[in-house]
C-alpha positions as CSV (number, residue, x, y, z in Angstrom):
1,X,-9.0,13.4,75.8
2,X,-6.0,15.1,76.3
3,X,-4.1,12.4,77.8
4,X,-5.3,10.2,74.8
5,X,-4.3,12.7,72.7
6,X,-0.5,12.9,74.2
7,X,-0.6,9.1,74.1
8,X,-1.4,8.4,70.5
9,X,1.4,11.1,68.8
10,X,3.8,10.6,71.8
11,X,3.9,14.3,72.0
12,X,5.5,14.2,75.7
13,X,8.0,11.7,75.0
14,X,8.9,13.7,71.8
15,X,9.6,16.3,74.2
16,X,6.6,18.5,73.1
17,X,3.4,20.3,73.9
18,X,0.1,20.3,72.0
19,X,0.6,24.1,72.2
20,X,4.1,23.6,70.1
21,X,2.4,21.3,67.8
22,X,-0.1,23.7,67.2
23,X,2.0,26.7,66.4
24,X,4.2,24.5,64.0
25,X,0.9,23.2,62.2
26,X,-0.2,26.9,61.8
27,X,3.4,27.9,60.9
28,X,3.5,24.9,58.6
29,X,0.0,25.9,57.0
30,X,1.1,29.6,56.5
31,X,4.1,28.6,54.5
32,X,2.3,25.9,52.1
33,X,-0.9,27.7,52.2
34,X,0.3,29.1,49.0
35,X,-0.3,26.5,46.9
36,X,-4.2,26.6,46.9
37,X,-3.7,29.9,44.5
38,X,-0.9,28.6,42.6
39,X,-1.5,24.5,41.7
40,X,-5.0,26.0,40.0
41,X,-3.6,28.6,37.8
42,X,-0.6,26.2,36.4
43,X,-2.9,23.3,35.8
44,X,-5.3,25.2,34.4
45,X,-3.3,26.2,31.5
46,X,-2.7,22.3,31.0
47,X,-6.5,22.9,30.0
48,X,-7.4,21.3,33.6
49,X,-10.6,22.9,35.2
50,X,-9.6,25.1,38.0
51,X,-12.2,24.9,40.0
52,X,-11.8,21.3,40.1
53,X,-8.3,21.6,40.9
54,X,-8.5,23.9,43.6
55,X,-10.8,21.1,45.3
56,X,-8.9,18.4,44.4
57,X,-6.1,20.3,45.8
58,X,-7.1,20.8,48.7
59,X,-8.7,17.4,49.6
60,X,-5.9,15.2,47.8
61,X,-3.4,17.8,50.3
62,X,-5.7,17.3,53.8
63,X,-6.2,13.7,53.3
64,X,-2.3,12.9,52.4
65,X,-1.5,14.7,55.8
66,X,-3.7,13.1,57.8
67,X,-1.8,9.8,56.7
68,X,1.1,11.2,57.5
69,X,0.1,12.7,60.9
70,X,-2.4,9.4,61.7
71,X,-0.8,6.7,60.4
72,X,3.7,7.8,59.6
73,X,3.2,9.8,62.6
74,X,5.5,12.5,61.8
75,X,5.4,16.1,61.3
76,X,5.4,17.1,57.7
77,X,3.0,18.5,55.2
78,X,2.3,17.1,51.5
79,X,0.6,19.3,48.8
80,X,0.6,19.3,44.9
81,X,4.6,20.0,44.2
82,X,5.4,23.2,42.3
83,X,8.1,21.3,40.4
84,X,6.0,18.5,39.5
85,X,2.6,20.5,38.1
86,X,5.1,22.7,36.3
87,X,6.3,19.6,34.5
88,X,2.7,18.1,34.1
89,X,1.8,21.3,32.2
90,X,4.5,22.8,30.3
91,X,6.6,19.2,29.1
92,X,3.9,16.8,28.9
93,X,1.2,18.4,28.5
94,X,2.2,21.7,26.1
95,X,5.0,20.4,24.7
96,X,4.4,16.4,24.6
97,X,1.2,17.3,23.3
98,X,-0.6,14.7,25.9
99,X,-4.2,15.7,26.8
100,X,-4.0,16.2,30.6
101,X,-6.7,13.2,30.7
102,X,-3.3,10.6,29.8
103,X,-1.4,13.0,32.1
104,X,-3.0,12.2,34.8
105,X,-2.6,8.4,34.5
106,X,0.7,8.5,33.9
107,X,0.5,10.1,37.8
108,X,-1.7,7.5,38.6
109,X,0.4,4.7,37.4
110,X,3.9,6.4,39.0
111,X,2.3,6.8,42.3
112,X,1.5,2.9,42.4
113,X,5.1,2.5,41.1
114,X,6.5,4.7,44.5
115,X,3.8,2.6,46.8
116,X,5.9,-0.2,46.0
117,X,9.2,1.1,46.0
118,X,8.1,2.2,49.7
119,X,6.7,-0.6,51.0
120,X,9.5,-2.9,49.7
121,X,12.7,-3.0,51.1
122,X,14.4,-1.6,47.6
123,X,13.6,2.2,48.5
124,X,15.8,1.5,51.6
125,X,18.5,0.2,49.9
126,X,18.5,2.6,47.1
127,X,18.5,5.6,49.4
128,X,21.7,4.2,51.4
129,X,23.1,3.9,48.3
130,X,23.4,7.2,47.8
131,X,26.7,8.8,49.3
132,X,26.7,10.3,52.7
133,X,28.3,13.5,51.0
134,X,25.8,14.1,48.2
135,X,22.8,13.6,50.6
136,X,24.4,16.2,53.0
137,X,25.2,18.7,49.4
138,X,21.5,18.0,48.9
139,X,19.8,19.2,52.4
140,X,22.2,22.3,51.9
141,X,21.3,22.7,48.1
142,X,17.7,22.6,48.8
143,X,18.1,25.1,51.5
144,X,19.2,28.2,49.5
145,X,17.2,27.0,46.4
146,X,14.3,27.6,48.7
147,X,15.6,30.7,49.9
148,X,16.5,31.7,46.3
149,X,13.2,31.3,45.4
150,X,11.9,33.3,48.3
151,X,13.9,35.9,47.7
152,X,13.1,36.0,43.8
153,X,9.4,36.2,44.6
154,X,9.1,38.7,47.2
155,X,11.1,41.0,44.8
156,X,14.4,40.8,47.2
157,X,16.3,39.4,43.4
158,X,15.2,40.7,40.4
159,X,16.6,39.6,37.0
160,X,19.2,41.8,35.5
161,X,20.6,42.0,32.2
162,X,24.5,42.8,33.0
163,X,24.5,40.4,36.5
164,X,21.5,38.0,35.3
165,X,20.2,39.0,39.2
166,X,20.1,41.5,41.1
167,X,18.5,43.5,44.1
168,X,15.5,44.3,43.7
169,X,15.7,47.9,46.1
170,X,13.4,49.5,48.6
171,X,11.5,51.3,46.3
172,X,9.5,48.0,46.4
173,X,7.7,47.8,49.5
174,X,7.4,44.0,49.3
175,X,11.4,43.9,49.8
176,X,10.7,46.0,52.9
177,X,8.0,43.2,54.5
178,X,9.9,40.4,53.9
179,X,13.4,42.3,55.3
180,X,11.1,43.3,58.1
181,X,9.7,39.8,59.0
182,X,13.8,38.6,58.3
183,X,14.8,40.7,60.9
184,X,11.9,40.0,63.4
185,X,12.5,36.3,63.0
186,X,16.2,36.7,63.5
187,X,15.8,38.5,66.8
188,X,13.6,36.0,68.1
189,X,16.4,33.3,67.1
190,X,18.9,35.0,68.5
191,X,16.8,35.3,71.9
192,X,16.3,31.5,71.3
193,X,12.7,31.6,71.2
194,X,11.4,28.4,69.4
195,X,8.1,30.7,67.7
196,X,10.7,32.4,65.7
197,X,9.4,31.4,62.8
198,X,5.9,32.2,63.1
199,X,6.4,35.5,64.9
200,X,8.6,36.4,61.6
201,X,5.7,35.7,59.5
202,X,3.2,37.9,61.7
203,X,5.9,40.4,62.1
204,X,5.9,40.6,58.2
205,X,2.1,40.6,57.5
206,X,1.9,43.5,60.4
207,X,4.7,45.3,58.3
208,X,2.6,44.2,55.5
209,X,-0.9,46.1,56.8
210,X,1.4,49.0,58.3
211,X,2.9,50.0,54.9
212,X,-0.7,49.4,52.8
213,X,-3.1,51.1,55.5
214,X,-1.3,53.3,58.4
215,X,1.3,55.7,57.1
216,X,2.2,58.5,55.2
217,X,3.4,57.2,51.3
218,X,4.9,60.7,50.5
219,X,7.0,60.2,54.0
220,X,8.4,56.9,52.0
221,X,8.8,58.1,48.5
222,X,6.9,55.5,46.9
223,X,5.0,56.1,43.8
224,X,0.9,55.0,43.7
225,X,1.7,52.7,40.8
226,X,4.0,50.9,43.7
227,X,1.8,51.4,46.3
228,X,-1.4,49.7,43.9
229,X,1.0,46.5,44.0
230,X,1.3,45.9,47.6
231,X,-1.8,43.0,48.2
232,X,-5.3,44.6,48.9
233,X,-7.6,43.1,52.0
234,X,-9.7,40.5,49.6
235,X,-13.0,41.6,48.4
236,X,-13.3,38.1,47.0
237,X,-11.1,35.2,45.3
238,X,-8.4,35.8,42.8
239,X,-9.5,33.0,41.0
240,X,-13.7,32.7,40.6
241,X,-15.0,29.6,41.9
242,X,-18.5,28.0,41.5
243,X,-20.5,27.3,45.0
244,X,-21.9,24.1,45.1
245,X,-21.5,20.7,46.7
246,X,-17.9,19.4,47.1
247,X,-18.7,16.7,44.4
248,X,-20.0,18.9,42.1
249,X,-16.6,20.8,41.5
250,X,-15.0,17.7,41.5
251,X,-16.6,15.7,38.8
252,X,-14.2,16.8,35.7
253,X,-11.8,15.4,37.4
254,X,-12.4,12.7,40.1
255,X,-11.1,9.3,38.7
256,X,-10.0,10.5,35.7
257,X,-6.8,8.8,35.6
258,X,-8.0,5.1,36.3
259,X,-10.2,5.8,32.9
260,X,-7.3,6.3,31.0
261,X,-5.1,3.8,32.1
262,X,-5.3,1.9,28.9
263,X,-3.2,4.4,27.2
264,X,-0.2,3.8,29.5
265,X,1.5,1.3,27.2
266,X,3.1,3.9,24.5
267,X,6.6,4.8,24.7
268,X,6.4,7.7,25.6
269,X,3.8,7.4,28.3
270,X,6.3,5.2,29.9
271,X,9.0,7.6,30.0
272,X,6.7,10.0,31.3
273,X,5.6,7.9,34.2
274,X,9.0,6.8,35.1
275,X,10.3,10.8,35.0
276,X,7.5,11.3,37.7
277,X,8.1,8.9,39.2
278,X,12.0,9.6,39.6
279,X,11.2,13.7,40.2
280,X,9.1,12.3,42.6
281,X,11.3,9.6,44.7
282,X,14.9,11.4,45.0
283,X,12.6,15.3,45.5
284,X,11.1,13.1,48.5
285,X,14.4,11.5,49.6
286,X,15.7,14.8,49.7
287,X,13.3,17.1,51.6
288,X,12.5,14.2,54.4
289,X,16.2,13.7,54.8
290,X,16.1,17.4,55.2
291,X,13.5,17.3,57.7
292,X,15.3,14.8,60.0
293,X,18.3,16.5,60.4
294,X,16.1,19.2,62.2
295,X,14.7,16.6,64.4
296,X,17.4,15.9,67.3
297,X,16.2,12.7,68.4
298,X,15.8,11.1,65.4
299,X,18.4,8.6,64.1
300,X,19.3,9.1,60.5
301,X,19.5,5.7,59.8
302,X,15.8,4.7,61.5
303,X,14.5,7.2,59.4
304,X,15.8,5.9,56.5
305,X,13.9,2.6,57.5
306,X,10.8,4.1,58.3
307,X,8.5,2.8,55.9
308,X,5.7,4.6,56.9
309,X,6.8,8.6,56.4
310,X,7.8,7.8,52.4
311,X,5.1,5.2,51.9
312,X,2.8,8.3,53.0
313,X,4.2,10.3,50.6
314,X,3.2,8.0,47.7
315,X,-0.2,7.1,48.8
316,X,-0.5,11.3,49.1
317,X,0.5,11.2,44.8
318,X,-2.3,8.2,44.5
319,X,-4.8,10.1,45.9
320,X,-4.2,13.2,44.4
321,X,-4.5,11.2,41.0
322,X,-7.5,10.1,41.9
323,X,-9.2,13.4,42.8
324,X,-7.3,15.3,39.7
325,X,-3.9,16.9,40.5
326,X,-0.3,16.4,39.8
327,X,2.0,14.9,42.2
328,X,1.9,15.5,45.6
329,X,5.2,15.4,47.1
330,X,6.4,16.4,51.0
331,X,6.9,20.2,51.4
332,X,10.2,21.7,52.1
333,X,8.4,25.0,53.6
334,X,6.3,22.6,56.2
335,X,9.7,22.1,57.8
336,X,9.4,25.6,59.2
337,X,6.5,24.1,61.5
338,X,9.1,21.4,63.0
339,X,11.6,24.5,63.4
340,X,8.9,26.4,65.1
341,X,8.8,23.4,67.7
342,X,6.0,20.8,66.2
343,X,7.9,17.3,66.8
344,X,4.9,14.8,66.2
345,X,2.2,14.2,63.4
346,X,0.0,16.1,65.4
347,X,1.7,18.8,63.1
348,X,0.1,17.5,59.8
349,X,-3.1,16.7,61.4
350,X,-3.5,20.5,62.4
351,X,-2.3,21.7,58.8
352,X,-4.7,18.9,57.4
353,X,-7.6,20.5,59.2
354,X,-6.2,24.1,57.8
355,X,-6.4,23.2,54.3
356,X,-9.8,22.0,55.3
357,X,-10.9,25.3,56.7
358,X,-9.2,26.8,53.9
359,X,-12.1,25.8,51.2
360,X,-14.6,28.1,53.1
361,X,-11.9,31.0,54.1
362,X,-9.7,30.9,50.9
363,X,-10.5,35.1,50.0
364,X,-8.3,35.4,53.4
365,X,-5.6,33.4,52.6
366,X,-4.9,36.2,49.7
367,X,-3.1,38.2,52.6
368,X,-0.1,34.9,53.0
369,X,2.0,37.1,50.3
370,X,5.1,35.4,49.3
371,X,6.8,38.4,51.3
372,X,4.9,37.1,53.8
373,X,6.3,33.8,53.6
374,X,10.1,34.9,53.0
375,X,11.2,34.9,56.9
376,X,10.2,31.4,57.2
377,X,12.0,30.2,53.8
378,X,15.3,32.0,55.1
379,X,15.0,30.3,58.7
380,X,14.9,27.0,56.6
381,X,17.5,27.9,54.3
382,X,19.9,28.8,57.6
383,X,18.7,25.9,59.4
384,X,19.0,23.5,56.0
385,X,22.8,25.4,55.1
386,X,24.4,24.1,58.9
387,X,24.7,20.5,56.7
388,X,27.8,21.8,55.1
389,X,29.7,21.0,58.2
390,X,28.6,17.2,57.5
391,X,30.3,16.9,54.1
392,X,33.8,15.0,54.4
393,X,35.5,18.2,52.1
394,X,39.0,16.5,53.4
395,X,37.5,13.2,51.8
396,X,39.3,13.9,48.2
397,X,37.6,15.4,45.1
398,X,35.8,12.6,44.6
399,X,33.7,13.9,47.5
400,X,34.4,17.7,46.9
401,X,33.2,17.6,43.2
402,X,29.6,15.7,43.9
403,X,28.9,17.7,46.8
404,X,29.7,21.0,44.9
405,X,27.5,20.3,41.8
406,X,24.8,19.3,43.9
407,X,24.0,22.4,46.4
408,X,25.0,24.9,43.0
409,X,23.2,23.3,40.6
410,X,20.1,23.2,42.7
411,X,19.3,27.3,43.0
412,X,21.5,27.9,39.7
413,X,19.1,25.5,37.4
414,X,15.9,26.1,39.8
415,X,15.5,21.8,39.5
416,X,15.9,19.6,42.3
417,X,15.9,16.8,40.4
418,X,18.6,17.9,37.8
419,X,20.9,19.0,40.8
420,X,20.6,15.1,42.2
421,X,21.5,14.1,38.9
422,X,24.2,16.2,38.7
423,X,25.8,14.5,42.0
424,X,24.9,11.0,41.3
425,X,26.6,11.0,37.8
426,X,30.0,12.9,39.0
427,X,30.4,10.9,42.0
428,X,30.1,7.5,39.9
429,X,32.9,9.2,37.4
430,X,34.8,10.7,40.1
431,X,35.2,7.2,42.0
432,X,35.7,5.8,38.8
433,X,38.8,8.5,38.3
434,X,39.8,7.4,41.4
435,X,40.0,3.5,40.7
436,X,37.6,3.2,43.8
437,X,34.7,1.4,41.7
438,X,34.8,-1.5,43.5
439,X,33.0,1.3,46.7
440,X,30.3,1.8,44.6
441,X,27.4,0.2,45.9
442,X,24.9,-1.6,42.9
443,X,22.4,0.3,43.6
444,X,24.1,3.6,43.1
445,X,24.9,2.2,39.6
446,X,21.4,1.7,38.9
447,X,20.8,5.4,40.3
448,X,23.5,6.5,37.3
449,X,21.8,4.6,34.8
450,X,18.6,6.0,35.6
451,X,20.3,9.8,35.8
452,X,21.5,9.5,32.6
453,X,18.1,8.6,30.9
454,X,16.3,11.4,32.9
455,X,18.7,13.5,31.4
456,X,17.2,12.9,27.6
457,X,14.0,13.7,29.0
458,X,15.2,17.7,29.6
């Protein structure tokens, strides 16, 4: 079984072990697991029913995974993307005015769109299309936007009226867990250790337990108002959900969107669908270029041609349409399970099986705090920020300028998607500036047009 096992993900030739696979899956899990608590409570106030969500959720996240990990073979995890339900709720839903019902189609119908795109050979052409130094700016952008956020909610930043941010101070013991696991992860990278990442995580929930059950607060200073903020051991679910059979909790939702497909043909349906559907491409692009530059062995440009790893990706968004969630989009935090050693889609099948488990165990994933979950965003960031070296900086300012509005923009406007935008329109003015048009691949000009009209969509 074993040897079968090996066989099928290649884990020896990917210079592996189940054991490494396994670790990075439950690394992976840890960091995503997250999202069962959050996707709920933001679709819900789209008027969604969160019980249904938190199913769908789950099964739209396992299911995505395992065709990643079965069929695209490659270690990454998929779940509902925090961008993406944000924009679902509060701009189509809230301020659009769109009953989540037409929402949800308009997922539907963008995931279809991103099946093709994948399967064709235009996703391939559009993503070389893309300057080499804007993709780098992007891998490093989307590393300390994901430590930015980190930081922000473990209560490391705090906003500030004088500086806008600022730290948040010790007097928080939150900031004192996620330091801890920092530090613990950090020794265990210096000492080369591939279970850095992991160990940083433990070495923070320990801190986490330490601080909430085993010493002296008057030794600390902190005040019991503090104190009653650190998480509690769960006596049950933040959010109450119903018992009952699977299908049961699922039926508000399940094939929602293929009822209201009819509606798809207003105006501004359409905009909506192609504004997922472009959050949803270049977020994707991004992260999974990400990802390979943490892979050694991989080429860049065989990734770029593997089908399979995006066309994953958008069958993950169809499926979560169908069940009744936003998009589902790769995670940047399951990359923390390829730093931790995973190298094959062994990975996603392990965190696949988590999310699983998760629907019977969810009162004990309450404990995966996001101070918790800080050491393994800051790995990522410090893993994602090495990129820099790969932007040509001697390559004129037609290089310089793109690269800088992308990796700033990114933290500074908390939007993926708006720092891409950024980049793509300043490098087509910049070569422009330059009289170096004639560079400019045709696809990259069809990138600008579409940049500028997902601009009058903010």
């Amino acid at each position: 079984m074993k040897a079968k096992i090996d066989q099928f993900f290649g884990i020896t030739r990917s210079n592996s072990t189940v054991k490494r696979e396994l670790t990075g899956g439950i690394t992976a899990f840890l960091a995503m697991s997250y999202v069962i608590f959050v996707n709920p409570v933001i679709l819900g106030q789209a008027g969604m029913p969160e019980d249904a969500v938190f199913m769908a959720t789950i099964l739209s996240s396992a299911v995505s995974m395992l065709i990643m990990g079965l069929w695209a073979r490659f270690p990454l995890g998929l779940a509902p993307c925090m961008s993406m339900n944000a924009f679902f709720t509060y701009s189509v839903v809230l301020q659009m005015g769109k009953p989540w019902q037409e929402a949800l189609a308009c997922v539907l119908v963008s995931s279809v769109l991103f099946i093709i795109l994948a399967i064709s050979g235009v996703r391939s052409k559009i993503i070389k299309a893309i300057p080499v130094s804007v993709k780098q700016a992007g891998t490093v952008g989307l590393g300390i936007f994901i430590a930015f956020v980190s930081f922000k909610n473990s209560g490391i930043i705090v906003p500030d009226e004088g500086t806008f941010i600022t730290f948040g101070g010790f007097h928080d013991p939150n900031v004192i867990i996620a330091f801890f696991g920092i530090i613990v992860a950090a020794f265990f990278l210096v000492r080369k250790n591939q279970y850095a990442v992991f160990l940083g995580m433990i070495g923070a929930a320990i801190m986490g337990l330490f601080i909430r059950f085993g010493v002296n607060m008057d030794w600390f200073s902190f005040s019991d108002e503090v104190v009653a903020s650190l998480p509690q051991l769960p006596k049950g679910s933040p959010i109450t959900f119903p018992s009952g059979p699977i299908h049961t909790m699922l039926n508000e939702t399940f094939l929602v969107s293929f009822k209201n497909l009819p509606k798809m043909l207003s105006a501004d349906s359409i905009i909506v669908i192609l504004t997922f559907l472009f959050l949803d491409f270049f977020g994707t692009a991004t992260t999974l270029s990400a990802a390979a530059t943490q892979v050694a062995d991989i080429k860049n440009e065989d990734f770029e041609d593997n089908t399979r790893i995006y066309a994953a990706d958008a069958w993950g968004t169809f499926v979560g349409a169908i069940f009744g969630t936003s998009n589902l989009s790769t995670y940047i935090e399951s990359v923390s399970g390829i730093i931790a050693g995973a190298r094959t889609g062994l990975m996603s099948v392990i965190v696949a099986l988590l999310f699983l488990l998760s629907t019977f165990f969810y009162p004990i994933l309450s404990l995966v705090t996001p101070a918790v979950t800080t050491p393994a965003m800051v790995v990522i960031g410090i893993f994602m920020m090495q990129n820099i070296t790969s932007i040509r900086w001697d390559g004129g300012f037609e290089e310089v300028i793109p690269a800088f509005l992308t990796i700033v923009m990114m933290p500074l406007t908390g939007s993926i998607a708006l720092g891409l935008v950024l980049g793509f329109l300043s490098y087509e003015i910049c070569m422009i500036f330059a009289k170096r048009i004639g560079e400019i691949s045709p696809f990259m000009h069809f990138i600008s047009i579409i940049s500028i009209a997902y601009l009058f969509t903010l």
